[in-house]
N, C-alpha and C positions, 0 to 999 in steps of 0.2 A: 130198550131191550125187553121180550116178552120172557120172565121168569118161569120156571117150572113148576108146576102145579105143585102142593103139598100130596104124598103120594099117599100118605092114610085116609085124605078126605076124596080124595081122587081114586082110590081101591087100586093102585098099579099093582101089585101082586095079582090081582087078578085079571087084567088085562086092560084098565081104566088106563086112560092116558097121563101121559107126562108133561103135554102143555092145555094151553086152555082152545078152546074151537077157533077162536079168530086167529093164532099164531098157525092151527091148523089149514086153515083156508090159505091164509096167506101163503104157506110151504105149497101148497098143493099147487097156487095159481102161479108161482114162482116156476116149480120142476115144469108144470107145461108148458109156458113160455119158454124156460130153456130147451128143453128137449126141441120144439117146434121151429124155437127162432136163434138156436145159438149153437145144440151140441155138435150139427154138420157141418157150423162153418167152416172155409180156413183159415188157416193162422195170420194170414194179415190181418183180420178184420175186427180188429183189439177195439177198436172206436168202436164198430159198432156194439161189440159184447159188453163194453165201458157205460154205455148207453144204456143198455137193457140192465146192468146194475145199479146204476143210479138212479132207477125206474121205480125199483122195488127197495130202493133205501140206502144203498150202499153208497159208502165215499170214498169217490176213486177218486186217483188225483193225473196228474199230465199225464202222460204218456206210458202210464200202467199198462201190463200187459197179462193177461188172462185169456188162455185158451177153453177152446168147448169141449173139450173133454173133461174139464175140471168139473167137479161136481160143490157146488156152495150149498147149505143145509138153507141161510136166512141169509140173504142180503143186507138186509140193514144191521146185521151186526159185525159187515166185514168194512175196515176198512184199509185203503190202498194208498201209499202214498204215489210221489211224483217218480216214474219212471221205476217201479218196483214191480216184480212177474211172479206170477204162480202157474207153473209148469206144465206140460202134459197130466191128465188124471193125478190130479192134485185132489184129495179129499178134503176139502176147506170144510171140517164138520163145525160149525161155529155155532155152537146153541147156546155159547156164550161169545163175547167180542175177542175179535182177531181182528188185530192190525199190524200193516205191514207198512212201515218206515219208507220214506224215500230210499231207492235204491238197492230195496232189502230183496232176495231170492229165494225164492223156495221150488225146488224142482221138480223132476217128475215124479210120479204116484208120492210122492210122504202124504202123510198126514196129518193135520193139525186140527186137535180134539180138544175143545174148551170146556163140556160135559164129561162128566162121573158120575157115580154112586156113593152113598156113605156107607160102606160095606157092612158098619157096625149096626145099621139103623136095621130096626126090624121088616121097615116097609122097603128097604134098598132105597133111600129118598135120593133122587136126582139132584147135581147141582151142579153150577156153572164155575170156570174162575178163568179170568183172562190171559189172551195169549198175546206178546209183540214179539216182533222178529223186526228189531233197529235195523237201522242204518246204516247198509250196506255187508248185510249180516248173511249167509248164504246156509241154507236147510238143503243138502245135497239130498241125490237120489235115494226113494224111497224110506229114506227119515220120518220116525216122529217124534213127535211134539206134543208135550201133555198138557193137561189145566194146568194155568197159574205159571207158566216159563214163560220168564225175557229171556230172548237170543241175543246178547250185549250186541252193541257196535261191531261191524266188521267179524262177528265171530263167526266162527266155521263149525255147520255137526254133518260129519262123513257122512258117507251114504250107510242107509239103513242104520244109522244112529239112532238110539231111542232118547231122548232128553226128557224126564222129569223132575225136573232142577232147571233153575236158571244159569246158561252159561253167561261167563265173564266177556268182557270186550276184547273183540280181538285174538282170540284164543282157538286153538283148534281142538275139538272134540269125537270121538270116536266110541263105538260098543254100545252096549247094554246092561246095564245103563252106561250111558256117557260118561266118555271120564277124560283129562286131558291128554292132548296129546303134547301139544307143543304151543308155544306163540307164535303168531303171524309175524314173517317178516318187518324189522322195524321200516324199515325203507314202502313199504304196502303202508301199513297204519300210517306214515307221514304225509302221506299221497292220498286220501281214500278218493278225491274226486276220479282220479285214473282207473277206479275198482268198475269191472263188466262185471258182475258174476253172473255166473251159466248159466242158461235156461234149466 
């Protein structure tokens, strides 16, 4: 994972960047290849976009499924597990690591943001902290997802949910911030191999 530059020796206030040049080229050779060879495709064609991820560093796993409209910041910091999807315009902003569990969901447009700022810091220093979204965990429409949340097991955050906090397993979440709603059926949690969640 390529770190964020120190932002008083890097001048970010005044328009100095926030990673170092080779995390930049790599971003840069990344969006062109996608843009060129991925954001048109159709939706069947998961293998190949699975391909051109694991190209530039990411680890996908069986039968992941990522469409081209998603937009991914760095490939090598996302990873996917076995038969886990991220949605129509999913903004995967990962400029720190995102992983997604076998079987985990994240749908369409949310966002999942592994970068911040230290608000208190004079220079606004940038910083990373990691995102998981377990297994068979579901990030409903247009949700997000801050630095440093686990989405437990099986848990649920409605659509347009904001989560920065880690949700419990299995539990349903809602608002802004998130808060719970309810448990997940016991008869669901007994089962999870039976669990589809929605694109």
């Amino acid at each position: 994972m390529l770190e964020p530059l120190e932002a008083s020796k890097a001048n970010a206030l005044h328009g100095g960047p926030s990673f170092s040049l080779k995390n930049r080229i790599i971003r840069a050779a990344w969006h062109l290849t996608w843009l060129l060879l991925a954001s048109w495709t159709p939706p069947p064609l998961h293998g190949w976009r699975r391909f051109l991820l694991r190209a530039f560093g990411a680890k996908i796993g069986r039968g992941a499924r990522i469409y081209g409209s998603v937009k991914v910041w760095l490939p090598s910091n996302l990873e996917m597990g076995d038969h886990s999807t991220i949605g129509w315009n999913v903004n995967c902003y990962c400029q720190g690591k995102v992983t997604l569990e076998d079987y985990a969901s994240v749908s369409q447009y949310s966002h999942l943001v592994s970068g911040t700022h230290d608000i208190d810091s004079p220079t606004f220093q940038l910083y990373t902290q990691p995102i998981r979204i377990c297994r068979y965990a579901w990030v409903a429409s247009d949700a997000f997802v801050g630095p440093g949340v686990t989405v437990g097991e099986g848990a649920v955050l409605g659509a347009r949910g904001v989560a920065f906090k880690s949700l419990e397993p299995w539990t349903v979440y809602g608002g802004n911030p998130a808060r719970v709603i309810r448990k997940r059926r016991s008869a669901i949690a007994q089962q999870p191999n039976e669990i589809q969640p929605a694109d």
